[in-house]
C-alpha positions as CSV (number, residue, x, y, z in Angstrom):
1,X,115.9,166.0,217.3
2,X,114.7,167.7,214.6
3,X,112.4,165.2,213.9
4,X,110.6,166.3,217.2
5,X,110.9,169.8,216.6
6,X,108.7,169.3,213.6
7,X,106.1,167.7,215.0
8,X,105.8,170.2,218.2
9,X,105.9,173.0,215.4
10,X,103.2,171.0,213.5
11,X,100.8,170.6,216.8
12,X,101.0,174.1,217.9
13,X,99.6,175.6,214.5
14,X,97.1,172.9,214.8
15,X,96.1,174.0,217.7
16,X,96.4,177.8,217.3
17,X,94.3,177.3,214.0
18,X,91.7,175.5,216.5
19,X,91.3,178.1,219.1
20,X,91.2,181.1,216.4
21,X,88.4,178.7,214.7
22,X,86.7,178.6,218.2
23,X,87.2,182.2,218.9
24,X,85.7,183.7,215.6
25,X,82.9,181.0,216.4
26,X,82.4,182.5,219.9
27,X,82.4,186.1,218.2
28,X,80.6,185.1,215.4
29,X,77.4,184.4,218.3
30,X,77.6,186.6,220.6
31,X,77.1,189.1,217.8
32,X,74.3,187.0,216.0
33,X,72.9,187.1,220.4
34,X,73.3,190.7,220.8
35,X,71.2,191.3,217.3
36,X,68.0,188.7,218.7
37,X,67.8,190.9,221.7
38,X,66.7,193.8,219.9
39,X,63.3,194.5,220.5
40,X,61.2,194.6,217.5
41,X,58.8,198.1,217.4
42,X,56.5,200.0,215.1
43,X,57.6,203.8,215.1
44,X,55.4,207.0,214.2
45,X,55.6,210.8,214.5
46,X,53.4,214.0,215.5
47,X,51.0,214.9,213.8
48,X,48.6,218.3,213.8
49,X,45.3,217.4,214.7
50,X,41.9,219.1,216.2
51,X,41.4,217.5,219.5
52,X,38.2,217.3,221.9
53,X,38.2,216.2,225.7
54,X,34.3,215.0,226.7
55,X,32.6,214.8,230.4
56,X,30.4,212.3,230.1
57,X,27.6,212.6,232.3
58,X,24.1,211.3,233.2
59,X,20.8,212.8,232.5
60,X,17.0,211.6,233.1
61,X,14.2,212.2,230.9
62,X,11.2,213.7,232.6
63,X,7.8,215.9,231.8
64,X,8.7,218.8,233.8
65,X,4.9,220.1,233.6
66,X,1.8,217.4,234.9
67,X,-1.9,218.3,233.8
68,X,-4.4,217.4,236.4
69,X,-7.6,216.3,235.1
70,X,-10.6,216.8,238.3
71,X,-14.2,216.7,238.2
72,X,-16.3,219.4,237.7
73,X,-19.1,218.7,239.4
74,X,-20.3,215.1,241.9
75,X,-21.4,212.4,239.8
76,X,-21.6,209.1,238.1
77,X,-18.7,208.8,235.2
78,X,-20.7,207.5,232.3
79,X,-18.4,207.5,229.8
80,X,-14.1,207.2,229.6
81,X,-12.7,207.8,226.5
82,X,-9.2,207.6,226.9
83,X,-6.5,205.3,228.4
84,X,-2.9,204.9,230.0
85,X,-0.9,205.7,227.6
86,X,-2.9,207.6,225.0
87,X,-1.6,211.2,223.4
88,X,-4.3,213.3,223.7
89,X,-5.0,216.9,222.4
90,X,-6.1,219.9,224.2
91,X,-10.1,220.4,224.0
92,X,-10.4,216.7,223.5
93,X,-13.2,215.2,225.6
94,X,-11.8,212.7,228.2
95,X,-14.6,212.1,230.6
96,X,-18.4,212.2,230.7
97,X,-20.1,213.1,233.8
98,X,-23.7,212.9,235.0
99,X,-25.0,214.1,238.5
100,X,-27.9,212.4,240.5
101,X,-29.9,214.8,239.6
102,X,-29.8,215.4,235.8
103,X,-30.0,211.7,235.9
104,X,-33.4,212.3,237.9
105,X,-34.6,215.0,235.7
106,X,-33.7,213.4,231.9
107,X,-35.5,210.1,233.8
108,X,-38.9,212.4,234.2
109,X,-38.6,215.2,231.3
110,X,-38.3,211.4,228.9
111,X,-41.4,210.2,230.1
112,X,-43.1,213.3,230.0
113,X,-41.8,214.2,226.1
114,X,-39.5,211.8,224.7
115,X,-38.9,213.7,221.8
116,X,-37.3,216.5,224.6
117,X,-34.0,215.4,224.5
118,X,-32.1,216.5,227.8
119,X,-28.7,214.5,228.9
120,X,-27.5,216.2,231.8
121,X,-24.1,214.9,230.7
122,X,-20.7,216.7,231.5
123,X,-18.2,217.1,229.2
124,X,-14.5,217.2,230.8
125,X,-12.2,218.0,228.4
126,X,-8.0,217.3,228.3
127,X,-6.4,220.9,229.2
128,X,-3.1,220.6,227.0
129,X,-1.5,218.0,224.8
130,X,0.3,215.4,226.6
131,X,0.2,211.5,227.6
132,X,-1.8,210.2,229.8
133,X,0.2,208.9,232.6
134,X,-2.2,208.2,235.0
135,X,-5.6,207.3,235.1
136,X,-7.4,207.2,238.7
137,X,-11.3,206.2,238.0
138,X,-13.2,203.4,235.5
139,X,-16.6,203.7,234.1
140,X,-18.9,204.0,236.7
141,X,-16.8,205.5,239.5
142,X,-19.2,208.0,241.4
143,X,-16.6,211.0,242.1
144,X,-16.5,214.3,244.5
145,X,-16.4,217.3,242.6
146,X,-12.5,218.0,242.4
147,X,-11.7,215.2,242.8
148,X,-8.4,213.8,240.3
149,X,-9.4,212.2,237.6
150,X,-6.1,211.5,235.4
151,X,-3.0,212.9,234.9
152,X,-1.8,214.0,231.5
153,X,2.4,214.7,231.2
154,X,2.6,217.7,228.8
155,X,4.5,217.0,226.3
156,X,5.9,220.2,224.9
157,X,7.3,220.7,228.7
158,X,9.7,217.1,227.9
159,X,13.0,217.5,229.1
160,X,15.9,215.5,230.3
161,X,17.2,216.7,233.3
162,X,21.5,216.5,234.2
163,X,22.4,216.3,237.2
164,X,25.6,218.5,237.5
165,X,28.3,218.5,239.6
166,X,29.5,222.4,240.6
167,X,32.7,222.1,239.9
168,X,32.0,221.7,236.5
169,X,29.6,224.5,236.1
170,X,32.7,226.5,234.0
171,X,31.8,224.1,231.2
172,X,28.6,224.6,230.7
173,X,29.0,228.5,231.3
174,X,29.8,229.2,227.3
175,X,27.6,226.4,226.0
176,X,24.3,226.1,224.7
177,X,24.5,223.1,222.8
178,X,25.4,219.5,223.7
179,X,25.1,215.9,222.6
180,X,22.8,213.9,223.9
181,X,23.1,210.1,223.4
182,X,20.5,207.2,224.3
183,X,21.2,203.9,225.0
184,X,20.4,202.7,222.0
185,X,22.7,204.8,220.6
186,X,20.6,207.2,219.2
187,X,22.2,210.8,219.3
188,X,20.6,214.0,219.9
189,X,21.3,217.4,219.6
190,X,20.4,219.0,223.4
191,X,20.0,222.7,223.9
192,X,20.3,223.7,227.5
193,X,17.7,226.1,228.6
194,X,17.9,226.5,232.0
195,X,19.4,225.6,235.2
196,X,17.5,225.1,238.7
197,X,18.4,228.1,241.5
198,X,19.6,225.7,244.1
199,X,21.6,222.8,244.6
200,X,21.4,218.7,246.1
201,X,22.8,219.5,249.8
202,X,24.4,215.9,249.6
203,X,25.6,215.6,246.0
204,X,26.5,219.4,245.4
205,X,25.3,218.6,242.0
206,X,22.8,221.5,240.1
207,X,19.7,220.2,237.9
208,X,20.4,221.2,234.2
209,X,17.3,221.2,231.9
210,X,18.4,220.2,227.9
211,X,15.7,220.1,225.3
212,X,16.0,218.1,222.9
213,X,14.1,217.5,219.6
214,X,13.3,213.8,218.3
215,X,11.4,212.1,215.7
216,X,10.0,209.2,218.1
217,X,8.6,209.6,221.4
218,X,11.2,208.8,224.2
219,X,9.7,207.6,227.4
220,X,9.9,209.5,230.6
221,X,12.7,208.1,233.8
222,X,14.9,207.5,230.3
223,X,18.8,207.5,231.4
224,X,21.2,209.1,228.9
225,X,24.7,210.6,228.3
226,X,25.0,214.1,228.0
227,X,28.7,214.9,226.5
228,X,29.7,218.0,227.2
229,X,33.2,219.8,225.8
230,X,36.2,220.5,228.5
231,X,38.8,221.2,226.3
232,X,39.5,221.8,223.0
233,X,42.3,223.0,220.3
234,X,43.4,223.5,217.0
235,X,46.0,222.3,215.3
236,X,47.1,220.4,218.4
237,X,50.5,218.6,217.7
238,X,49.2,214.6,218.9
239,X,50.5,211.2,219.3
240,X,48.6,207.8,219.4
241,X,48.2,207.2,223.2
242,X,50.0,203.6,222.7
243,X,53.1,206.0,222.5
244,X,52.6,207.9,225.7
245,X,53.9,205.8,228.6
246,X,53.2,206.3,232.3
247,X,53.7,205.1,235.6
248,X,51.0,203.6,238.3
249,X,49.8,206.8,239.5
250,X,49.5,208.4,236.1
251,X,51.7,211.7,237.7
252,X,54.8,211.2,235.0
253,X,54.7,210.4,231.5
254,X,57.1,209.8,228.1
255,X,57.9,208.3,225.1
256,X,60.8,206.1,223.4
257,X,62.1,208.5,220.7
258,X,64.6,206.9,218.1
259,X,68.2,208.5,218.1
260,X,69.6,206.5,215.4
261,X,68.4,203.3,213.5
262,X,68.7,201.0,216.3
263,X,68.6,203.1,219.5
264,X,65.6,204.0,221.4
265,X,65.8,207.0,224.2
266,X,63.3,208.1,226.7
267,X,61.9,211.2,226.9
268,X,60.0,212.6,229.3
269,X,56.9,214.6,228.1
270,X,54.0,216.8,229.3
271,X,50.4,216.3,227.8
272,X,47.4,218.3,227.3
273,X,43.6,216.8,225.6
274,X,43.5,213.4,225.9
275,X,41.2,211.3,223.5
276,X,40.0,207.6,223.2
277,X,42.8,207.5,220.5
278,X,45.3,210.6,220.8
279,X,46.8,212.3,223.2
280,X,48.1,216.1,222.8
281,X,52.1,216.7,223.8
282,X,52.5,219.9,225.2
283,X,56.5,219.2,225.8
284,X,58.8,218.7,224.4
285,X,58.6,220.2,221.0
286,X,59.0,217.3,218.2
287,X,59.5,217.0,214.4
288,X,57.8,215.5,211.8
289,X,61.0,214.0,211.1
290,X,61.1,212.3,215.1
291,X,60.3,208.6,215.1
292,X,58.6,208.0,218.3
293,X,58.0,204.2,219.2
294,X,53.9,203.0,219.2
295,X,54.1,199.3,219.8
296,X,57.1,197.4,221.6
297,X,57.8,200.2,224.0
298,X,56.1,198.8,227.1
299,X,58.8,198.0,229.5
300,X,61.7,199.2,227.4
301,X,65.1,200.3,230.0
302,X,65.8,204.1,229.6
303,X,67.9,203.5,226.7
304,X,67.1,200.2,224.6
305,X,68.7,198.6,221.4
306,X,65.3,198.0,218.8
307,X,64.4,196.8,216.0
308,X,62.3,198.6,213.5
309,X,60.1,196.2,212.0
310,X,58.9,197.2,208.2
């Protein structure tokens, strides 16, 4: 009898020793479980910044002033001297003209004394320095007197026009200056001069002449961005905007602030400026001190177990 006592007495500490073995095993992974599902993030904090918010808008290059060149009398042109294309200078001579009857008269006054030297030519000369952007007769020609000869773009009257929206007339109220960037990258500094008196009835947008100054010629029906400042601030306390989360419509918007060394929060938040790389937080007020998630937070539940990697 006793005999059997001992061995039931010796099973059942086998078997308690096997079930504690199994149950600090069982433990032993739901902890090391619990620890891989922390979510491994990057943290940062607020930081004091000046901040800029652009419009970026479109504007066309254009030669607000054209130059017609006509003829001043009926004739034969008997000599061009300029091309599509060409700058030209005020007083230079573009055009030779000779009428039927100088041609006539220098034909008889030659025979009756060569050394008599009449031409009967007319001189048309450029009336302001430009480009010649259109040329409408060839050597040759026989024109009306009046009638259009070429077209020269002035170039001290080179402009690029922006088309304005209304609404955004406020921004422009204050500024004289903006930046004016081609598409080769190319920036400019654009001075806005004036603005035309009425609006497009369909676009509601106002035409906005900027000058600018340039070392190289820019061509006319040239399409660049005019930036023009909306906001701007001081000192503006900032985040990266990988650590301002949002939903679909973009109408709410937070952040995953760190509570203790493992324990993310969120925290809803109000923004001002936003940049291509920060975004001002008007609300809540944080610390330097505040760790505020930057990557890893996408997707995180309202309050999340993390894992700050080094």
């Amino acid at each position: 009898m006793q005999l059997f006592l001992k061995q039931v007495f010796a099973i059942s500490c086998i078997l308690f020793l096997f079930a504690a073995c199994k149950s600090n095993s069982k433990t032993t992974t739901e902890t090391e479980t619990k620890a891989e599902t922390a979510t491994p993030v990057t943290v940062t904090s607020v930081s004091s910044e000046s901040l800029v918010e652009y419009i970026d808008l479109n504007a066309t290059s254009a030669f607000l002033q054209k130059n017609y060149v006509k003829a001043i009398t009926s004739g034969y042109i008997h000599s061009v001297n300029t091309q599509v294309g060409k700058n030209v200078h005020a007083g230079e001579t573009l055009f030779v003209l000779k009428t039927k009857e100088s041609q006539s008269i220098g034909n008889v006054i030659s025979k009756l004394d060569p050394s008599f030297k009449f031409s009967g030519a007319n001189l048309i000369k450029a009336p302001a320095n430009g480009f010649i952007t259109q040329l409408n007769h060839q050597l040759g020609d026989y024109v009306q007197d009046g009638e259009q000869l070429a077209i020269i773009s002035d170039i001290n009257s080179f402009a690029f026009i922006l088309n304005l929206p209304y609404e955004f007339r406020s921004y422009i109220t204050n500024q004289k200056s903006v930046d004016v960037i081609l598409p080769d990258s190319t920036r400019l500094k654009g001075v806005i001069t004036s603005s035309m008196p009425t609006v497009d009835p369909q676009s509601q947008t106002q035409s906005i002449v900027i000058k600018v100054q340039s070392a190289n010629a820019i061509p006319e029906n040239l399409i660049a961005h005019v930036r023009i400042i909306k906001k701007a601030k001081v000192n503006a306390l900032s985040l990266p905007r990988s650590a301002v989360l949002t939903n679909d419509i973009q109408s709410d918007f937070w952040v995953m602030k760190m509570i203790d060394s493992n324990t993310a929060v969120k925290v809803p938040v109000k923004t001002g400026i936003a940049t291509k790389d920060n975004i001002e937080i008007l609300s809540p007020s944080f610390s330097p001190e505040d760790k505020i998630i930057v990557t890893g937070n996408y997707g995180l539940p309202d309050t999340a177990k993390v894992k700050i990697a080094q």
